[in-house]
N, C-alpha and C positions, 0 to 999 in steps of 0.2 A: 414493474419498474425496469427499466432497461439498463442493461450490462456491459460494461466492456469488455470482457474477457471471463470465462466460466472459470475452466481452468490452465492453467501451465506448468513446466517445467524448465524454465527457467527463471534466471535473475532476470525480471523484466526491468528496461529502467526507468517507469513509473509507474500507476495507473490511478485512478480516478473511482470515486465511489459520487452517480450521480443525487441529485436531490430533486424531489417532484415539485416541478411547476407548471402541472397539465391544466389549472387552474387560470392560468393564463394565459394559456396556447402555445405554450414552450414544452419544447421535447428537453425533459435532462439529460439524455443521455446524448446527443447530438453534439453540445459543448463537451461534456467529457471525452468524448472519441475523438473531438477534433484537437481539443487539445494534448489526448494522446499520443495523437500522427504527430503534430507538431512537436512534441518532444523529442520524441524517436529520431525525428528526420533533423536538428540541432546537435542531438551527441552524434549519429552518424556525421554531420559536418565538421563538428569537432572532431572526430576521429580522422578522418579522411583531409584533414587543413592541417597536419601535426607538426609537418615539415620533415627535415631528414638532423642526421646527429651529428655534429661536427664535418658535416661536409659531405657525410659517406653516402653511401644510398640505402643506410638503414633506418627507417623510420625511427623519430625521435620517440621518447615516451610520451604517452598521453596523459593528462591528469584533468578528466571530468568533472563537472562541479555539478552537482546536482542543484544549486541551489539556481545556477546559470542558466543551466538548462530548462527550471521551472519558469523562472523569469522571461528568457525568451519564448519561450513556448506560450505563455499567458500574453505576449505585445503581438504573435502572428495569431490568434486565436482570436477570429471574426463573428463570432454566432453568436445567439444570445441563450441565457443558463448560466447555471454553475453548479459546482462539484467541488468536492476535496480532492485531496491530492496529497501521494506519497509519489517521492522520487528519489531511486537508490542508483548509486552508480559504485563501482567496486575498483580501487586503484592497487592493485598488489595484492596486499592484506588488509588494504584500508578500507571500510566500507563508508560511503558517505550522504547524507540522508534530508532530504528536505520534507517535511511532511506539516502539512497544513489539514487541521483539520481532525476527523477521528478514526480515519482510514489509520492504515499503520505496520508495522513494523514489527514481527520478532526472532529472535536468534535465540536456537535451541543450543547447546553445548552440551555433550557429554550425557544427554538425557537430560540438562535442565535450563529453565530459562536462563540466559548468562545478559539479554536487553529486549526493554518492549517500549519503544516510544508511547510519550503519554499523549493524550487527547487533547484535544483543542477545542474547549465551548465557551459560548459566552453563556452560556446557563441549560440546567437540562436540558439534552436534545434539542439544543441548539449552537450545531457545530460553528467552527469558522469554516468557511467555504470559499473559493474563488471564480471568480464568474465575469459576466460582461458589466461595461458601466453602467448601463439602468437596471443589476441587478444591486441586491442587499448584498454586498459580498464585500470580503476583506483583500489586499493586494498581495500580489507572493512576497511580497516582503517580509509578512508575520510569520510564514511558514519557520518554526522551530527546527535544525541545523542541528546534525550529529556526526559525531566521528569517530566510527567505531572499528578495533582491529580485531578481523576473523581469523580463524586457525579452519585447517583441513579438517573435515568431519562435522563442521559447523553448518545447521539447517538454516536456512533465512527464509520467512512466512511473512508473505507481504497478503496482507485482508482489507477489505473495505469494514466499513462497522456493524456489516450482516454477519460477522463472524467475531468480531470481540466486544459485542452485546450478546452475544448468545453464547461463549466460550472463556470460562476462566481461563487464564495462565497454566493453573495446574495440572486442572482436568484437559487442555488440550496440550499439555505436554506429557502426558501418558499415552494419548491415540498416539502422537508422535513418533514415542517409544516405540508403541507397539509395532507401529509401520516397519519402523527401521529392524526390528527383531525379526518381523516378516520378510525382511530382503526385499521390499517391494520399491519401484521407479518412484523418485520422486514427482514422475505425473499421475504414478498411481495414487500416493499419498498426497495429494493436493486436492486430489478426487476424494479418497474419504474424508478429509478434514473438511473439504462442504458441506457433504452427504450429513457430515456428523452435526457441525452448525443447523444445518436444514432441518434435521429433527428435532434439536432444541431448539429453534425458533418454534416450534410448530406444540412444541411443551407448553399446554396452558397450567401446571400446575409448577414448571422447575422456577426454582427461585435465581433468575438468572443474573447476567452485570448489570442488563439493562432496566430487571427488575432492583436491584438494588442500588440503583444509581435512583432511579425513584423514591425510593423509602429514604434518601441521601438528604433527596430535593421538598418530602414532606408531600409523596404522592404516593397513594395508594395502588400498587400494582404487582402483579402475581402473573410468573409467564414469561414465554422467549420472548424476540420482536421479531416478526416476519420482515424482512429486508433485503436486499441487494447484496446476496455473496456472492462474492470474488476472492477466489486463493490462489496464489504463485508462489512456488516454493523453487529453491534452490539448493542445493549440496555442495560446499566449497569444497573443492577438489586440491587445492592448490593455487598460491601468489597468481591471480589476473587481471585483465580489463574487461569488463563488460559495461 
């Protein structure tokens, strides 16, 4: 299944986890990456349209919406597919979060989860997704809307659903720890936290989210789910924009 991004070390401002529709001669990953670029290249314009402050020649502030940014990103997006979609944009301290879908979102603090946007199905494993018009897809409208304020020292773990179908909260908030106790780059630690997903996908006997999201739904299943990881992590350093 094809990927947008393996891993990173930044606050990316969105990405996409695609869904397979090789069944009908559609690439997923192709809508996902384009409507990537299209995001990307929207908060670039917003940044770069900001104007100046009171006259002077200091650029005004910006205040990103992430919710805008999905929006228009989904009216330039020409291809056919779909994908979910998480879009974070960072205002100061404010972080701000459109996420459709069960890609997602989470902030470590202090060693523990402090928020994890929840999932978006219309019934097991069956995300909402956004896509072209002759797909089955929901409009960025639905995309759930957060607002959340970060403090310096604070992790942000942006995953597609190969990685929180395969990783509790708690169990991946100890690799976490551990990274950070190691002093290791947060693109090194974005690298183990897939590596780590990867081998529990790859567990046919762990009783994982995706298996008990199953037993949830009155289906029999035992095991990770082999899937489409993607992790981008971030280290808030201090009040920004990205």
């Amino acid at each position: 299944m094809a990927e947008v991004e393996r891993y990173g070390n930044t606050a990316n401002v969105c990405f996409t986890s695609p869904h397979p529709q090789a069944e009908v001669g559609v690439d997923a990953g192709v809508y996902a990456r384009q409507l990537m670029r299209n995001a990307a290249d929207v908060a670039d314009v917003m940044t770069s349209t900001s104007g100046v402050a009171g006259g002077s020649d200091v650029p005004a502030p910006v205040e990103l919406s992430a919710q805008e940014i999905l929006e228009q990103a989904y009216g330039m997006t020409t291809v056919r597919g779909s994908c979910t979609a998480c879009v974070a944009v960072l205002n100061g301290d404010h972080l701000g979060v459109s996420n459709l879908g069960d890609s997602g979102l989470l902030i470590l603090r202090a060693g523990a989860v402090a928020f994890h946007t929840p999932q978006q199905q219309h019934g097991f494993n069956f995300p909402f997704q956004i896509g072209a018009a002759d797909s089955m897809s929901d409009p960025p409208q639905s995309a759930q809307r957060f607002e959340i304020r970060v403090q310096p020292g604070d992790l942000i773990v942006m995953g597609t659903d190969g990685l929180w179908d395969n990783c509790f909260d708690e169990e991946l908030a100890c690799v976490l720890r551990y990274c950070r106790d190691q002093a290791m780059a947060v693109a090194k630690i974005a690298e183990v936290v897939a590596h780590y997903a990867r081998h529990r996908a790859s567990d046919s006997k762990f009783a994982s989210p995706f298996a008990y999201a199953a037993f949830q739904a009155g289906l029999a299943y035992m095991g990770g789910k082999m899937d489409d990881i993607t992790v981008l992590i971030c280290l808030v350093q201090q009040p920004a924009r990205i």
